[in-house]
N, C-alpha and C positions, 0 to 999 in steps of 0.2 A: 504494500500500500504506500501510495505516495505521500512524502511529510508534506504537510498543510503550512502555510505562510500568509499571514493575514498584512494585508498594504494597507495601514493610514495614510493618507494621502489628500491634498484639498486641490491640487491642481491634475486636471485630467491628465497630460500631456504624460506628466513625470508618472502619475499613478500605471496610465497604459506601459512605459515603457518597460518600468522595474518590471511591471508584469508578466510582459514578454518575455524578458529575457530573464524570470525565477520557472515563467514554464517552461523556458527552451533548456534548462537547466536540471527539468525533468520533477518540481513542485509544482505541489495543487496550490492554486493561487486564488484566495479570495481577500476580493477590495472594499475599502469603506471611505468614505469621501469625507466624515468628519468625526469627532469624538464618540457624540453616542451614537452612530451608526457603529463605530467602533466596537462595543462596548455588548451590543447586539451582536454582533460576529463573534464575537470571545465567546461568549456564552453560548452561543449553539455550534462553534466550529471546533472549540478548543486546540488554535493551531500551535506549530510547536514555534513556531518563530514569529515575531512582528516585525515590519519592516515602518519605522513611525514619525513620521513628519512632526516637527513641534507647535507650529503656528497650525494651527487646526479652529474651522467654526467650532461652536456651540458647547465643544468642550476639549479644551485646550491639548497638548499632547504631553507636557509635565503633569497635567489630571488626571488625563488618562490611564499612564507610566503608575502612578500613585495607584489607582483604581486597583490596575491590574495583579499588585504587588500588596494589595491588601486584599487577594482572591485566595481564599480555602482551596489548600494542596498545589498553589500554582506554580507548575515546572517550566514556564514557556521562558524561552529569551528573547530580548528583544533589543534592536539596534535603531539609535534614533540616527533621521536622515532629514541635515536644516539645513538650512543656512545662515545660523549663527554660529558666528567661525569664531570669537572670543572664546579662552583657555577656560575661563572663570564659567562659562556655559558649555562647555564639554565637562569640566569638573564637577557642575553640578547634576547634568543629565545623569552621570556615571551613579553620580551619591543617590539617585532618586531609585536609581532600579535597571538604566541600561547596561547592556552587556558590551556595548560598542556603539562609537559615535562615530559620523561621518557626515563631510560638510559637504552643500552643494555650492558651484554645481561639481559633478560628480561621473566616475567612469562606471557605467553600468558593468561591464563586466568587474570590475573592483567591488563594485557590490556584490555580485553573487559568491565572489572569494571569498568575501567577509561574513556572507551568510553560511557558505561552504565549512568556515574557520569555525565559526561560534558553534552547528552543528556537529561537528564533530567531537564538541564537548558535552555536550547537554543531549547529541541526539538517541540515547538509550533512554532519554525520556518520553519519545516519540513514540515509542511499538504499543497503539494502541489504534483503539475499532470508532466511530466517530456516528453519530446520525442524530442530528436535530439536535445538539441538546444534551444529548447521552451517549457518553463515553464507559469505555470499558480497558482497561488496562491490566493483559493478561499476567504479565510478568509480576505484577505489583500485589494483584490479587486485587481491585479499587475497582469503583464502579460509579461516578458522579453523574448528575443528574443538573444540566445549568450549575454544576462548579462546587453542588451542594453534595456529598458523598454519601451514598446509600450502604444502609449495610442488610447485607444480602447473606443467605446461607451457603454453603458450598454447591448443592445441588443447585440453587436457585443463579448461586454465580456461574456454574460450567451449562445450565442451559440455555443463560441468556450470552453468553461466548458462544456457544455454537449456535443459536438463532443468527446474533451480528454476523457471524463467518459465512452465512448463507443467507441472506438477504431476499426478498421476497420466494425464495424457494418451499414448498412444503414439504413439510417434517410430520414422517410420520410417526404415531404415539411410540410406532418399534423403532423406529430409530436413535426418540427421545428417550428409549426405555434402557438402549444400549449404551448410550453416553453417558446416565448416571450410577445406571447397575450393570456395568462390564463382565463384572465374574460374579453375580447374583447365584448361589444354588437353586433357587426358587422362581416360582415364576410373578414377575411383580404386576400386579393388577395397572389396568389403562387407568382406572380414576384417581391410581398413583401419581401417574404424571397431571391431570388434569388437576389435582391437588395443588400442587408445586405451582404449575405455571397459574392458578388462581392465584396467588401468595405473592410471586412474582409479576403480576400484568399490577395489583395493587401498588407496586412499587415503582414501576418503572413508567405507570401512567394514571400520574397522579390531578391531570388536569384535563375534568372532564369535557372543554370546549376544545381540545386537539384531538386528532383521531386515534382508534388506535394503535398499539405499536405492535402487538400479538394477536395476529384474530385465528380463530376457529372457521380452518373450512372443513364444512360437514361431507362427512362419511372416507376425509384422508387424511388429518393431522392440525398442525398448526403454522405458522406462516409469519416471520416477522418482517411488516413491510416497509420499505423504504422509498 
C-alpha cells in the first residue's frame, strides 16, 4: 500500500506541483487548500507525512503544526514549506513540531529527497490499513477511529484486519470462522461469528448518519465496504 502524504497548500500552482511530483515518486497524494480543510484530511486520511505551507486561510499553519501535535497516538511527520527564510522562523517551526523546514521558492525534486529522508525514519510508522476515518495498524496491535483509539478484543481486532485487507469482497461466515478458530477441535457455531462482528460493527460504526462499514449480505457472509 502506498504511504499517504497530505499537501497544505493555499496557492494552487505550488499545491498541483508538489503533487505531481510526490505521485511521480510513487505517494498517494491528498490536498487541502487551507487549515481546516487541513485538519479534515488528518482525520479521515491519517497520512504518514505532511507537506505544510505556513501562511494558510482560516487556520494558520503554526495552528495547525500545534493541532496536529496535540493529536492522540500521532506518528505523522511533517515538513513545513514557506517562504519565511528568517533563522529565528525555521527555529521556531522546528520547536512547534516540524521535522524539516524548507524555504521557497524551492527545487521540487529536493523536496521529494527531503520527504524520501524524513521517511525513512519514521516510515515503520506507516504499515497501516486506512478508510474514512479508520485506521488499523497491524504491527502495533491499535485500531483508531478519527484519531480516537478503540479498544477492541483480539478476535474483534484480527477480523476487522482481514475485513480492511479485502475491501468490498464477501466473506464468508467459513472463512471468518477460519481466521479466528484456525486449529479449533470443534466445530464453532455461524452465530459465533455473527456475535463478534455485532460487538465489533458497535465499535467501529458509531455514527448512525454515515453508512455502514460491515453489512450483511444475505444467504453468503459479510462484506466490509469501501
Amino acid at each position: 500500500m502506498k504511504q499517504t502524504i497530505l499537501v497544505v497548500e493555499d496557492d494552487n500552482m505550488i499545491r498541483e506541483l508538489v503533487s505531481i511530483y510526490l505521485k511521480k515518486a510513487g505517494y498517494h497524494v491528498v490536498e487541502a487548500a487551507d487549515g481546516e480543510a487541513a485538519k479534515d484530511s488528518f482525520l479521515h486520511q491519517y497520512p504518514c507525512l505532511i507537506v505544510l505551507d505556513l501562511m494558510l486561510p482560516k487556520l494558520g499553519g503554526e495552528e495547525f503544526c500545534k493541532w496536529v501535535r496535540e493529536q492522540e497516538r500521532n506518528e505523522v511527520s511533517i515538513i513545513m514549506l514557506s517562504a519565511k527564510v528568517r533563522t529565528v522562523d525555521k527555529i521556531n517551526g522546528l520547536k512547534i513540531g516540524a521535522d524539516d523546514y524548507i524555504t521557497k521558492p524551492f527545487d521540487p525534486d529536493e523536496l521529494v529527497a527531503h520527504v524520501e529522508a524524513v521517511l525513512r525514519r519514521t516510515g515503520q510508522f506507516c504499515q497501516k490499513i486506512v478508510y474514512d476515518g479508520l485506521c488499523i495498524k497491524p504491527r502495533k496491535g491499535e485500531v483508531l477511529l478519527f484519531d480516537k483509539q478503540l479498544r477492541l478484543t483480539k478476535h474483534e481486532f484480527t477480523l476487522l484486519f482481514h475485513f480492511m485487507k479485502n475491501p468490498n469482497v464477501v466473506l464468508s461466515r467459513e472463512d471468518l470462522i477460519q481466521q479466528l478458530y484456525p486449529n479449533a477441535d470443534k466445530n464453532v457455531l455461524d452465530r459465533t461469528i455473527d456475535a463478534h462482528i455485532k460487538k465489533l460493527r458497535v465499535k467501529v460504526e458509531n455514527n448512525p448518519q454515515e453508512p455502514k462499514r460491515i453489512c450483511t449480505v444475505r444467504g453468503m457472509g459479510y462484506k466490509f465496504v469501501q
